[in-house]
C-alpha positions as CSV (number, residue, x, y, z in Angstrom):
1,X,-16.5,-26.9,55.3
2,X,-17.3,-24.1,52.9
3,X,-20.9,-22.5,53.2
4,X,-23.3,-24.0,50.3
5,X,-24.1,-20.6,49.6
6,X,-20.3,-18.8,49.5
7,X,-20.2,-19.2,45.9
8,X,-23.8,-17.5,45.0
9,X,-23.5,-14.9,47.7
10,X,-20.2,-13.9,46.2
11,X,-21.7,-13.8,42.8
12,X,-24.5,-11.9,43.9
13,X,-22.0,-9.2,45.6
14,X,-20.2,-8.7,42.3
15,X,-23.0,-8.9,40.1
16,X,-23.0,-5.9,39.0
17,X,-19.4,-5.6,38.3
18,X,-19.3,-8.2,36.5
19,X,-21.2,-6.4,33.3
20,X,-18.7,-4.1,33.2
21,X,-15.2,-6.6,33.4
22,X,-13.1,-7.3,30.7
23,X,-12.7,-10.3,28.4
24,X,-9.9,-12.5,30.4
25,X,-9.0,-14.1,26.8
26,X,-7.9,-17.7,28.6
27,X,-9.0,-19.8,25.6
28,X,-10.3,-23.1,27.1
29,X,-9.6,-25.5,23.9
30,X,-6.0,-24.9,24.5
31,X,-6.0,-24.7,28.5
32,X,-9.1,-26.9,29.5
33,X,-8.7,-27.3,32.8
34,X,-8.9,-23.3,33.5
35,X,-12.4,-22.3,34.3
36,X,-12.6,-18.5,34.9
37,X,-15.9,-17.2,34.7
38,X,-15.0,-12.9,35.1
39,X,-16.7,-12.2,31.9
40,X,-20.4,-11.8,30.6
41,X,-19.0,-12.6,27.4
42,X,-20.3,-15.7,25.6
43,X,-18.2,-18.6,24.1
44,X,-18.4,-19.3,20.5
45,X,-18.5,-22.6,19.5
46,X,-14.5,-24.4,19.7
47,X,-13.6,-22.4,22.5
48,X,-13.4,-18.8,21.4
49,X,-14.6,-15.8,23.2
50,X,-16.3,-12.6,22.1
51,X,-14.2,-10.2,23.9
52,X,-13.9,-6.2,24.7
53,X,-12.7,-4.1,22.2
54,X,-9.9,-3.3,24.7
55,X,-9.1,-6.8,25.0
56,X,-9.0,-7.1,21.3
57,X,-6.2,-4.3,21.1
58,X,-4.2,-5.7,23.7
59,X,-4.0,-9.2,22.1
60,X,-3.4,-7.5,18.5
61,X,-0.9,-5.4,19.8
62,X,0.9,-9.1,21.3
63,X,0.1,-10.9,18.6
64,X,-0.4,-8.6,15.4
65,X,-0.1,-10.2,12.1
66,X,0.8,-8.6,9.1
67,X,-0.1,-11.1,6.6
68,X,-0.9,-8.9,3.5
69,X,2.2,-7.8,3.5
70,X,3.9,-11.3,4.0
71,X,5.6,-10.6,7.5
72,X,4.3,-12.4,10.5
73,X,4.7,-9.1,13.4
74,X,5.0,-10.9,16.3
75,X,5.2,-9.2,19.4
76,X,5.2,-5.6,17.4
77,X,4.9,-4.4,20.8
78,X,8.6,-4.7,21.4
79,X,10.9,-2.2,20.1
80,X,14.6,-1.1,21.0
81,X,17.2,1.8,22.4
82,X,19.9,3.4,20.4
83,X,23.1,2.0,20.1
84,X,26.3,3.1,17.7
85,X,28.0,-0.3,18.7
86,X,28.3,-3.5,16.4
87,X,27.8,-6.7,18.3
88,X,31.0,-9.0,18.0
89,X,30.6,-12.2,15.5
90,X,32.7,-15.3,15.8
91,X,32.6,-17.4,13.2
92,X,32.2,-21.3,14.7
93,X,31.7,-23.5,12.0
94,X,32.7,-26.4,14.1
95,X,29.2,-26.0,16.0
96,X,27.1,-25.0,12.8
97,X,26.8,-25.0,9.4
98,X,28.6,-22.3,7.0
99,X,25.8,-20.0,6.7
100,X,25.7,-19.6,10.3
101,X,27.7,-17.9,13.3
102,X,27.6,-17.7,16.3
103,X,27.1,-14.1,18.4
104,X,28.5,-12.6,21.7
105,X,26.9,-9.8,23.5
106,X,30.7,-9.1,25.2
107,X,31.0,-5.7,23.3
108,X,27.5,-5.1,22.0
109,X,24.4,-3.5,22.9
110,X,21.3,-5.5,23.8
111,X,19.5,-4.1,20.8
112,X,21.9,-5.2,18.5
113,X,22.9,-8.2,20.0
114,X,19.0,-9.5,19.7
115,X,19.3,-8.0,16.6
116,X,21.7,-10.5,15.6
117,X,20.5,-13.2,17.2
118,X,17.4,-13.3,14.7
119,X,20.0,-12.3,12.0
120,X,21.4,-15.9,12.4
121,X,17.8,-17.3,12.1
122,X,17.1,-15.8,8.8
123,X,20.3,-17.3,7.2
124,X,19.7,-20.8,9.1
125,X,19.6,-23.7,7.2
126,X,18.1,-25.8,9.8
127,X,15.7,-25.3,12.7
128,X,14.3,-27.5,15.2
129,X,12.6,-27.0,18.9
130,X,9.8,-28.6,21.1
131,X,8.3,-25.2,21.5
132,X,5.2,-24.6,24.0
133,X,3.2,-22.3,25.5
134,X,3.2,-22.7,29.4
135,X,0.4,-20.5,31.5
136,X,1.6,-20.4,35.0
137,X,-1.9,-19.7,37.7
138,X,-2.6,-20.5,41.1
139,X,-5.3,-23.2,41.3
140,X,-6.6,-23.9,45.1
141,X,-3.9,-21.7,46.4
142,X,-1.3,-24.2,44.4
143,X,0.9,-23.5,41.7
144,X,-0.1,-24.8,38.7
145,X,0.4,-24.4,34.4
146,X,-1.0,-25.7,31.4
147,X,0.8,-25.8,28.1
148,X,0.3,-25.9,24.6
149,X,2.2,-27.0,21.5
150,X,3.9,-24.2,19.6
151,X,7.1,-25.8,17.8
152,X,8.7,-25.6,14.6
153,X,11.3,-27.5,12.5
154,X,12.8,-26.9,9.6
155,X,15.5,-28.3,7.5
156,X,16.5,-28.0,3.7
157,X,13.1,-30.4,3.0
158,X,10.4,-30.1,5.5
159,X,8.6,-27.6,7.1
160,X,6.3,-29.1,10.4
161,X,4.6,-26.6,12.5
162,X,2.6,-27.5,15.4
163,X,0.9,-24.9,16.9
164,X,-2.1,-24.9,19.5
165,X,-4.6,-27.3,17.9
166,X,-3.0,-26.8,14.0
167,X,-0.7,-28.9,12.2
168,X,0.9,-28.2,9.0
169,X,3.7,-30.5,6.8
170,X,6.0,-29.0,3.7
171,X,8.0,-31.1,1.6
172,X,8.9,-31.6,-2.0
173,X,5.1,-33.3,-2.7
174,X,3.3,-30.2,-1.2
175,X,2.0,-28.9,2.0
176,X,-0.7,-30.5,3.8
177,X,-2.2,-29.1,7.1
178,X,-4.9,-30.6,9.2
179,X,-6.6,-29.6,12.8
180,X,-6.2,-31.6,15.9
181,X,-9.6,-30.9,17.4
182,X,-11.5,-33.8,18.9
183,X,-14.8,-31.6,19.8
184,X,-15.6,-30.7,16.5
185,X,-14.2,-34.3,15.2
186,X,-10.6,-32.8,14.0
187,X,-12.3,-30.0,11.8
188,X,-14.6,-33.1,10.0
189,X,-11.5,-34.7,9.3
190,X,-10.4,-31.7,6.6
191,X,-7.1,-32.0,4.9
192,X,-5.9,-28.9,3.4
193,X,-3.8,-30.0,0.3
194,X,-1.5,-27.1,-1.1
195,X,1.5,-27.4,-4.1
196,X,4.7,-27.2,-3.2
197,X,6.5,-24.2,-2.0
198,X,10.0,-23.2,-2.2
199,X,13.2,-24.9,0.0
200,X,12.6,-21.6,1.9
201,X,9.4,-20.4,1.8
202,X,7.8,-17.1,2.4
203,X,5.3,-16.9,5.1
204,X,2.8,-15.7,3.1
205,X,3.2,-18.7,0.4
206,X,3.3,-21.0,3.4
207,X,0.1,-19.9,5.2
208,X,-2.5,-18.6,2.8
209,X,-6.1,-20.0,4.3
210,X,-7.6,-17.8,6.1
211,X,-9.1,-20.5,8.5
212,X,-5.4,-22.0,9.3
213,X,-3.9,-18.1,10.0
214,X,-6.8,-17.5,12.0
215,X,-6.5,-20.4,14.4
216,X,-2.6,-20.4,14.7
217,X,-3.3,-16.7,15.3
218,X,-5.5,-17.1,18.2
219,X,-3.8,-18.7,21.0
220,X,-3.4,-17.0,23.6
221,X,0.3,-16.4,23.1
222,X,-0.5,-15.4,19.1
223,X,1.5,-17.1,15.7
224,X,4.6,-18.9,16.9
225,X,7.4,-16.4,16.3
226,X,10.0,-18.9,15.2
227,X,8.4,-18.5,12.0
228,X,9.0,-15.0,11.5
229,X,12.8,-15.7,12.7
230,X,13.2,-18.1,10.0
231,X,11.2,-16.8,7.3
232,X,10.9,-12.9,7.2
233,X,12.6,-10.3,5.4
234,X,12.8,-8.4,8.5
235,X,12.6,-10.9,11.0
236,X,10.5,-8.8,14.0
237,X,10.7,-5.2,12.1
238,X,8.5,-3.9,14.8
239,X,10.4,-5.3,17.4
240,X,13.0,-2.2,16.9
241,X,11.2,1.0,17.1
242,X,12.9,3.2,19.1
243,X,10.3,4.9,21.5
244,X,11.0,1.2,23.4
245,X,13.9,0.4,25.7
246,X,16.5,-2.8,25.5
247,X,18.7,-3.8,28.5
248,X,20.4,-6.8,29.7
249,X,18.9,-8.8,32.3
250,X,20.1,-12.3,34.7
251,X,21.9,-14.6,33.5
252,X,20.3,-18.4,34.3
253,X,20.7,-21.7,32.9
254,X,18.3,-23.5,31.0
255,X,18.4,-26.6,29.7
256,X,21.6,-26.9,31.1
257,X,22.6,-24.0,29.0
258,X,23.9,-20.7,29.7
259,X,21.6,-17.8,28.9
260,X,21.4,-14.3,29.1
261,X,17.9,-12.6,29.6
262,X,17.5,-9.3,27.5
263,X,14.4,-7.5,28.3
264,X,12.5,-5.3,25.9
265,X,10.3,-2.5,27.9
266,X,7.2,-1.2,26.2
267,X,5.0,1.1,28.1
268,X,4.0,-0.6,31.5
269,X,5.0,-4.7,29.5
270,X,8.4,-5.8,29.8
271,X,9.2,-9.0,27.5
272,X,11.9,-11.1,28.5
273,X,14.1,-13.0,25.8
274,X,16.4,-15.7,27.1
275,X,19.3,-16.0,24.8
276,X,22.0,-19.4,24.7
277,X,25.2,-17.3,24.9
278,X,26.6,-20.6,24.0
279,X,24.7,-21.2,20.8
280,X,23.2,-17.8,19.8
281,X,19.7,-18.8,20.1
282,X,16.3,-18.0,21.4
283,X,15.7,-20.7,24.7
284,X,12.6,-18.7,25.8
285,X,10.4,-15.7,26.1
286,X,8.8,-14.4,28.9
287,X,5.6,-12.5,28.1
288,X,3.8,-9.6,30.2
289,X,1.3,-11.7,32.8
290,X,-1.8,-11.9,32.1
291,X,-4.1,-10.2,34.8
292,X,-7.5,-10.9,35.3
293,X,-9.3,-8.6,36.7
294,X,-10.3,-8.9,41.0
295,X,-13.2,-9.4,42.2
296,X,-14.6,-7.2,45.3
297,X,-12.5,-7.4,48.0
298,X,-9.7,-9.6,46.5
299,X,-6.6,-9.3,45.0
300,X,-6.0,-9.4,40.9
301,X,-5.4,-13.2,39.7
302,X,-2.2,-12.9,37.8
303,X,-1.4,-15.7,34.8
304,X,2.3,-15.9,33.7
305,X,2.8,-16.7,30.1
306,X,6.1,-18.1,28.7
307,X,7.4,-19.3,25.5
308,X,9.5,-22.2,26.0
309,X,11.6,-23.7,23.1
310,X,12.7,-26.4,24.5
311,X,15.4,-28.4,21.7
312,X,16.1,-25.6,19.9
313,X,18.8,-26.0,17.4
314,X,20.5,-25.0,14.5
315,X,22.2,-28.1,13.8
316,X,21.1,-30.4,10.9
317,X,18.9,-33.0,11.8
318,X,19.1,-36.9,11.6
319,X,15.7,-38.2,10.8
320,X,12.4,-36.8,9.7
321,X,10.2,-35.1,12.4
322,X,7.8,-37.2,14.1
323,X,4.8,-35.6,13.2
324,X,0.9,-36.7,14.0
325,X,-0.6,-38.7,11.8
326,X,-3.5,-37.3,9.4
327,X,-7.7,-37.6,10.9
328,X,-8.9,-41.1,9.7
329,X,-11.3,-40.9,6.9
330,X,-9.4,-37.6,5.6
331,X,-11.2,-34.9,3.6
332,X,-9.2,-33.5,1.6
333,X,-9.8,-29.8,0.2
334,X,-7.7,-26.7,-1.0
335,X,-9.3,-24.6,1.2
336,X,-10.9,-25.2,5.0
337,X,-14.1,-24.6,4.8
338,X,-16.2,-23.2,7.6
339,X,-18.2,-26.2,9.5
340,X,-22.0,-25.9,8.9
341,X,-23.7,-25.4,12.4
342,X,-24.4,-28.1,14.7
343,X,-27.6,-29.8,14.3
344,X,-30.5,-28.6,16.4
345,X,-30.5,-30.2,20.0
346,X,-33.2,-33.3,20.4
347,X,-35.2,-31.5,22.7
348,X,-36.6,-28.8,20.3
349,X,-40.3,-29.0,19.8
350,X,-40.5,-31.5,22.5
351,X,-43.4,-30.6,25.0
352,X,-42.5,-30.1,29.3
353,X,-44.5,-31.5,31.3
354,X,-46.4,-29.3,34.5
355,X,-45.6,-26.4,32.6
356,X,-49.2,-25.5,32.3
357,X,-49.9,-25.8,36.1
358,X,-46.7,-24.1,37.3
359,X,-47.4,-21.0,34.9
360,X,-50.8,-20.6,35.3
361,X,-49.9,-20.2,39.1
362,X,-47.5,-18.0,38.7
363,X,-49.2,-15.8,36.2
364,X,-52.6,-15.6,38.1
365,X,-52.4,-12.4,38.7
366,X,-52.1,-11.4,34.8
367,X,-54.6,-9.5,33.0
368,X,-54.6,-11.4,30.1
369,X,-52.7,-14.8,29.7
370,X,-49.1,-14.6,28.3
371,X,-48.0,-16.4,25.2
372,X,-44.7,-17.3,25.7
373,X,-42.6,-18.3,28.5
374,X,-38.9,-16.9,28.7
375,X,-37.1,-19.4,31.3
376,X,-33.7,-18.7,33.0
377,X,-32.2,-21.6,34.8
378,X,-30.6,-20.1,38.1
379,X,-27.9,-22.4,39.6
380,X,-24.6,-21.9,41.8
381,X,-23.0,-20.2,39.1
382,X,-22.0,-16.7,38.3
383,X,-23.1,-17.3,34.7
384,X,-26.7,-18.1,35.9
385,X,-27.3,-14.8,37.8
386,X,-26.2,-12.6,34.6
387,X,-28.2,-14.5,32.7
388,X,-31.4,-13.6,35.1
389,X,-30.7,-9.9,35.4
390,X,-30.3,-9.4,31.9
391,X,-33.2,-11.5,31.1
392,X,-35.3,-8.9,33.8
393,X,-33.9,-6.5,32.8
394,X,-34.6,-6.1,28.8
395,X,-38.1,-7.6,30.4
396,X,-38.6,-3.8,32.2
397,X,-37.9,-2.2,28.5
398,X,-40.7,-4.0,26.8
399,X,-44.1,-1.9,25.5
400,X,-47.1,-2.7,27.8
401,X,-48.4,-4.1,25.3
402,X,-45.6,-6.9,24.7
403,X,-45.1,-7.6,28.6
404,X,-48.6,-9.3,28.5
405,X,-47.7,-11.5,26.5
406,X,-44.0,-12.8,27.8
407,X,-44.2,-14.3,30.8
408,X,-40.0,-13.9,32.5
409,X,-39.6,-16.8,35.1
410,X,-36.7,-17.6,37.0
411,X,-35.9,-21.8,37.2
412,X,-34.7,-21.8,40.2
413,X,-31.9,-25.1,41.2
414,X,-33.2,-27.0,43.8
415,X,-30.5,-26.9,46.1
416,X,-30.7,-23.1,46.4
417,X,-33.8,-23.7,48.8
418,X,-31.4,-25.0,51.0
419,X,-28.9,-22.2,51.0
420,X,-28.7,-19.6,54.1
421,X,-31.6,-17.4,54.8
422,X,-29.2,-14.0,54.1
423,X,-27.8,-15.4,50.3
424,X,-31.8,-16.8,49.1
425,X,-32.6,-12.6,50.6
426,X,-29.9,-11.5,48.7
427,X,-30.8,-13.7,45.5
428,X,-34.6,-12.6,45.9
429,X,-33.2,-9.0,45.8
430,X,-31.0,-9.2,42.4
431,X,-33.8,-11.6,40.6
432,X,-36.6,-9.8,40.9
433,X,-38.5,-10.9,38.2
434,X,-41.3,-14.6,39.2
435,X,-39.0,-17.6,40.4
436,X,-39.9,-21.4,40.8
437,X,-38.1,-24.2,42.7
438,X,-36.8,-26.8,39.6
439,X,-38.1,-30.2,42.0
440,X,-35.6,-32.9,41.9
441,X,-33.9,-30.9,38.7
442,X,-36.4,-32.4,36.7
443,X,-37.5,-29.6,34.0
444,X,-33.3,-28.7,33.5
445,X,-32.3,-32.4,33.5
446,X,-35.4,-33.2,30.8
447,X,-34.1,-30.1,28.7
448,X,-30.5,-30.7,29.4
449,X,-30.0,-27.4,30.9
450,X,-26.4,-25.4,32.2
451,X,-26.8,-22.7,34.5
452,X,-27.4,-19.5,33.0
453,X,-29.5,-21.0,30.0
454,X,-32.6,-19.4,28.4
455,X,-35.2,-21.4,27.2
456,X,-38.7,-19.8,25.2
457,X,-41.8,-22.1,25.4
458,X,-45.5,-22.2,24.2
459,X,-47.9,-21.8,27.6
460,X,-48.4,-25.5,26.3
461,X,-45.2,-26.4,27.5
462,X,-43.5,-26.5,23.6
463,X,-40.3,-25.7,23.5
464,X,-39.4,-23.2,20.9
465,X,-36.0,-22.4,21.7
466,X,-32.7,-23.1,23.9
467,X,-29.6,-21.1,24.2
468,X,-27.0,-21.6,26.7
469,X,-26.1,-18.4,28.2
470,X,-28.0,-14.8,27.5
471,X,-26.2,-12.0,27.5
472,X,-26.6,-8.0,26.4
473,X,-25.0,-9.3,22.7
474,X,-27.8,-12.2,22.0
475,X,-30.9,-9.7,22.7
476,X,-31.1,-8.1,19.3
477,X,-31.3,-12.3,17.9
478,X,-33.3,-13.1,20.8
479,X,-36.2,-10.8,20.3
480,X,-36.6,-12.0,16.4
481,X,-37.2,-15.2,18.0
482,X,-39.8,-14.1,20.5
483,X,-41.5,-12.3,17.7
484,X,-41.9,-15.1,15.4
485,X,-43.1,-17.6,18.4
486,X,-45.9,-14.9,19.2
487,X,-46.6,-15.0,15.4
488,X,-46.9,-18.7,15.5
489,X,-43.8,-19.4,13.3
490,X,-42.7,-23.3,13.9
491,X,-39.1,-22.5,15.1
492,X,-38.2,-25.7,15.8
493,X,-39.0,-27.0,12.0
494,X,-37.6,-24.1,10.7
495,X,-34.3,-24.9,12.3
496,X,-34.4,-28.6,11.3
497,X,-35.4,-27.1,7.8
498,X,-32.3,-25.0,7.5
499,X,-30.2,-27.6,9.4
500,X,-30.4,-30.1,7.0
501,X,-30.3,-27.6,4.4
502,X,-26.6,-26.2,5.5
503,X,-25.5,-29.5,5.6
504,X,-26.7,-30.4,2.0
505,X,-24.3,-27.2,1.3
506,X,-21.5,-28.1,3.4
507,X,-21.3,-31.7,1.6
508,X,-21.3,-29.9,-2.0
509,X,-18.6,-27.9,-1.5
510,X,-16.7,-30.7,0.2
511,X,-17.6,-32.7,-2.6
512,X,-16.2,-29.9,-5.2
513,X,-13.0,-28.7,-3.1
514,X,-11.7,-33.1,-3.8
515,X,-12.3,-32.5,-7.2
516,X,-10.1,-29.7,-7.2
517,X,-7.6,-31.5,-5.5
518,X,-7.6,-34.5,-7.9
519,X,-7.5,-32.0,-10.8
520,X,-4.7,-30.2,-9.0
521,X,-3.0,-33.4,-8.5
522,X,-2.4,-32.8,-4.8
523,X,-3.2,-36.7,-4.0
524,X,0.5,-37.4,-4.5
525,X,1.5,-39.0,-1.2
526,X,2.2,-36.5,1.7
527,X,3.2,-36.7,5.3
């Protein structure tokens, strides 16, 4: 059985490591059962992380999106070799329709034979797949993956597009898009309501809210690139620069299908596109892995990523797409508009009990009493231990002066008094600052507490404020609060205050964003 303390200890170990790792970028509302906790950074609310500006540019750079200039770059990472040779075209209109033919790589290079391939995409006149995102990890020493939806169809009157948690539907009536999102109640049951766009829209007519780009745009494996194959001038522009390298790879089946793998070498990344030879299409691609970074004394975790486009074909469809069906109680609008913060948690300005006792004992030694009471809660969790040492540590940077009156405590899990002599040594070591065994849980159960949480009371016991992890990023916010509790400002009301106020808001411009789609007449019936 594993040591109760393995965990800690480890954490402990890599502590200090850990401030400087990179943003692993694993978003959890599209891979939920993925818990990797190698980053200080915080989650914003729905999922999303604050990450490194080096993690930023290596997503852009696998996702970049050119919308101002109405091409979706996806993948602008991957460019292509010379070549003087013109790929060979047989025309097959037995297979598809006239505007379409079919490609052999038998005398042509594998730049321009990809270069073809999305050639045939950009005069389709029909498109379907069951595209997904698969993430490939090792998960107790087991293979495991996770996908997501990333599909597309189109045909000469719809457009449907599923991508991670987004949904959007184009016909003759207009475009209507919606968010399948169950923690924040499907985006408050929004309905975006757009006219209707041409039989073969551009990209930048077809996704114009900012709110819609930006969450298509942010899964982990970026904007699904079917949409740039069908809809671009220059389907992947970027994709053919020529400091980059093209060369055929294996040759597999998929699907039953025979395909040929060209890869595209950029840098260190190699991108793998698995072509039908069959039917001159795109079966799947095979992105660089995605590494996150070791911990002391073990090996790199390594996360394969791979497009599948399972379906895909050119050939005209039969029925209608299948598509989701629309929140219940839609709210219909012309725009998404942002969702007004979550109302305060219940346990704001509600009073703890023993917190006079356990602070007077532990500040005995004070000169003068302290006013407010910074709290970590310190469980079995990496998260917990950064919290503690950043919370000491902006503690040593206080004036004299302002040390008096803040009073740092570590909450301490019950459980951890049970852990080995050598890990509570080596916790007693890295938290430095006073620490207090949580009896029975009570104080983080009461307050609803996660490990790693910061919570600033009145030496009554008052609580003034709750946040669930703090990190380097929330101190500037942090202190503002400090400063008004030591002024005697009424956090709590002030957040109900301004609570109910931004929800006031939030219904008005609701309210006005229906009228503008009555007046629009975008109620016609959709979907």
């Amino acid at each position: 059985m594993q040591n109760p303390g393995y965990r800690l200890a480890a954490h402990l170990r890599e502590c200090q490591f850990t401030f400087t790792r990179q943003c692993n970028c694993v978003p959890s509302a599209l891979f939920p059962n993925i818990r990797i906790s190698n980053s200080t950074s915080f989650r914003w609310p729905h999922g999303d992380h604050m990450c490194s500006d080096a993690c930023k540019n290596r997503k852009r750079l696998l996702t970049q999106s050119l919308w101002l200039g109405g091409v979706l770059s996806f993948y602008v990472v991957f460019a292509g070799c010379d070549s003087p040779r013109t790929p060979v075209i047989e025309n097959n209109d037995a297979l598809l329709n006239d505007s379409v033919r079919n490609v052999t790589h038998a005398q042509s290079s594998p730049r321009d034979y990809l270069g073809a391939i999305f050639s045939r995409y950009r005069v389709a006149g029909s498109y379907r797949d069951d595209g997904r995102v698969r993430l490939k990890f090792e998960k107790e020493g087991k293979p495991s993956s996770e996908v997501a939806p990333l599909s597309v169809w189109f045909d000469p009157s719809i457009v449907y597009l599923k991508a991670y948690d987004t949904r959007l539907w184009s016909d003759r009536n207009g475009i209507s898009a919606w968010i399948v999102d169950p923690s924040t109640h499907n985006f408050d049951s929004q309905v975006l309501r757009g006219p209707a766009v041409e039989r073969r829209p551009k990209l930048k007519v077809l996704l114009t809210d900012l709110i819609l780009i930006e969450r298509i745009a942010a899964g982990l494996a970026g904007p699904p690139p079917q949409l740039e194959w069908l809809f671009a001038d220059e389907p992947m522009k970027g994709l053919f620069e020529p400091e980059n390298q093209f060369a055929f790879g294996l040759q597999t089946n998929i699907e039953g299908q025979p395909c040929q793998a060209i890869v595209v070498t950029s840098g260190t990344d190699k991108y793998t596109f698995w072509i039908d030879t069959q039917f001159g299409l795109v079966r799947q691609v095979d992105l660089p892995p995605v590494v996150i970074p070791n911990e002391p004394n073990q090996r790199p975790k390594t996360m394969q990523l791979s497009l599948e486009l399972s379906g895909a074909t050119f050939d005209p469809p039969t029925m209608s797409p299948r598509a989701e069906s629309l929140p219940p109680k839609p709210k219909f609008v012309t725009r998404f508009v942002p969702l007004p913060p979550a109302p305060p948690i219940s346990t704001l300005g509600s009073k703890v009990r023993g917190i006079e006792a356990m602070t007077t004992t532990v500040a005995k030694d004070s000169p003068e009493k302290p006013a407010v009471l910074a709290m970590v809660y310190v469980a079995n969790e990496q998260s917990s231990l950064v919290s503690a040492m950043v919370l000491q540590d902006w503690y040593r940077k206080f004036p004299a002066a302002l040390q008096t009156k803040v009073l740092p405590i570590a909450l301490m899990e019950e459980g951890i008094a049970d852990m080995p002599a050598e890990t509570q040594n080596m916790l007693r070591e890295s938290v430095t600052i006073a620490s207090v065994i949580d009896n029975r849980n009570e104080i983080a159960r009461s307050l609803a507490l996660g490990p790693g949480s910061l919570v600033l009371m009145e030496m009554d016991g008052r609580v003034a404020w709750i946040q669930p992890l703090l990190t380097p990023q929330s101190l500037p916010a942090l202190g503002t609060v400090v400063a008004d509790v030591l002024n005697g400002v009424d956090i709590p009301g002030r957040i109900a205050s301004q609570s109910k106020s931004d929800a006031n808001a939030y219904k008005r411009v609701i309210a006005t964003e229906y009228t503008k789609v009555v007046e629009m007449g975008l109620l016609k019936t959709q979907h």
